[in-house]
C-alpha angles and dihedrals in degrees: 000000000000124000127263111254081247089070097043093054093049084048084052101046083047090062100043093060097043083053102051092038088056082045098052087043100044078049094048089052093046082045094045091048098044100053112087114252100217102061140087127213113196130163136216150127137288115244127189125180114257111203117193110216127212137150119264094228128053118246148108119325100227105166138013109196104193135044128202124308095016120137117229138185129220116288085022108155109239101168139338126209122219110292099191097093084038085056098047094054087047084056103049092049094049087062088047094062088048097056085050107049093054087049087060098039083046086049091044092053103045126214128334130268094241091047089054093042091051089059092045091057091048083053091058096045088051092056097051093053082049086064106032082055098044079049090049090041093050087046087056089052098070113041080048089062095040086045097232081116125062113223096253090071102050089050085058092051093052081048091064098049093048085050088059101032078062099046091044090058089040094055092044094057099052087046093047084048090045090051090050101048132210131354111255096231085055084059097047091042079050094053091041094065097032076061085047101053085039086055093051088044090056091053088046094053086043088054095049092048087044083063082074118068121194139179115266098206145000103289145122127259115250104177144012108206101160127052127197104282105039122107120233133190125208092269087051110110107214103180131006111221117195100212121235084215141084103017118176134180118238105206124138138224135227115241094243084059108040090087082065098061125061140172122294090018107162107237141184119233119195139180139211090231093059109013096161093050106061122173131215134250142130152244106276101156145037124188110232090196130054117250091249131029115275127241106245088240123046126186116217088252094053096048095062082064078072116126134180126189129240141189116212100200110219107230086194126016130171140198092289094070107093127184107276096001110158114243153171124257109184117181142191117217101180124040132039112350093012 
């Protein structure tokens, strides 16, 4: 009896796909075989730092030194704000640490020699008017008791003396505190403000070198958000630089291969862009955590979807590296520098 063609059809497909499954597995052996079993392929994206520049004080944007695209090196100048009103507080401290300092060194010498020589000559005049009065007093004395003098007089007469008894102690102590100087709590008081003026001259030097903003470090610029004219405050970002350095690479590993891998690693990073040009780094950071949070039971087949993140830092990238490229990590983990 020979078969329908229905039956032949289903015999042929049946071969076919014995056929391609002993194929795919035969390839997957010879695959299997062929790849080295000590290396590790992983893929990820290329990350490099991005820094927004702005100035630390407010003001009026005056230059921008840089457009898109331009490469620039560290101290670079960008752009710069208005310094006159920076100047002019610079100024006007200056003089006030000037004030300052003659008011401690007058403090610190004490008074002149004039000034001193001028009590002591009060000093001198009040003493003479002690004894003219004692002299006058004594005089008084003696018609009172001879009763040529009233008493009111002679109590005028005892008035005067104390007077210059009086003037007399009174000129003696400023000379005295003249002679002595200054107190020494007026002298530290004195060096406490001459640091202070120096403090807000300081600031005022730091603000007037803020009006200047530089690169700080090699890098391109990305972005120009600010043009002359505007005016910015210190929250106020005037130019975005993507950083030459560091690069890393951002890949993950599966959790059955993550005892392979440890830190320092040497690795091979390539592009699309350039496969046949990799460059070298190396493993700078695992993840001790998984990427999502974890069931609290998993099963053997769900903790290999496991997956921890790490950064391949580029010991030497060039210009072909660009923010998020895809790109090849392909790693050794047996062998030298591994």
């Amino acid at each position: 009896m020979k078969p329908s063609p229905k039956t032949g059809a289903i015999l042929a497909l049946v071969v076919i796909a014995v056929g391609i499954g002993t194929w795919l597995v035969l390839s997957g052996r010879l695959v299997a075989r062929s790849a080295p079993p000590n290396s590790l392929t992983l893929y990820g994206n290329v990350d490099v730092r991005q820094v927004e520049l702005g100035f630390r004080v407010a003001g009026r944007l005056k230059t921008v030194d840089l457009e898109e695209g331009q490469a620039v090196r560290a101290g670079a100048l960008m752009a710069s704000l208005d310094a006159q009103p920076f100047e002019d507080e610079l100024h006007v401290a200056e003089a006030d640490v000037a004030a300052q300092d003659a008011n401690l060194q007058k403090l610190l010498g004490g008074n002149r020699a004039p000034e001193i020589a001028r009590a002591r000559a009060a000093v001198d005049e009040a003493s003479a008017s002690q004894q003219n009065a004692r002299t006058a007093l004594k005089r008084a004395q003696m018609l009172l008791d001879s009763g040529a003098m009233p008493p009111s007089t002679y109590d005028d007469a005892v008035a005067a003396s104390r007077v210059a008894d009086a003037r007399l102690a009174s000129a003696s102590e400023e000379h005295r505190l003249l002679v002595q100087g200054f107190r020494s709590e007026d002298i530290s008081a004195g060096r406490a403000m001459l640091q202070a003026t120096r403090a807000r001259l300081n600031a005022a030097q730091t603000s007037l070198g803020d009006t200047r903003l530089v690169a700080p470090s090699d890098g391109v610029v990305i972005s120009r958000v600010r043009e002359p004219g505007a005016i910015v405050s210190p929250s106020d970002v005037v130019c975005v630089l993507s950083l030459t350095q560091s690069v890393w690479v951002r890949a993950y590993v599966a959790e059955p291969q993550l005892g392979k891998l440890r830190l320092g690693m040497e690795v091979s990073v390539t592009s699309d862009t350039a496969p046949s040009r990799p460059v070298r780094g190396h493993l700078g950071f695992i993840s001790p955590t998984a990427e999502f949070t974890p069931k609290s039971v998993e099963t053997s087949q769900l903790r290999t979807d496991l997956v921890y993140r790490l950064r391949i830092i580029v010991d030497e990238p060039d210009a072909g590296l660009h923010q998020g490229m895809p790109v090849t990590v392909h790693i050794q983990t047996s062998g030298p520098g591994a």
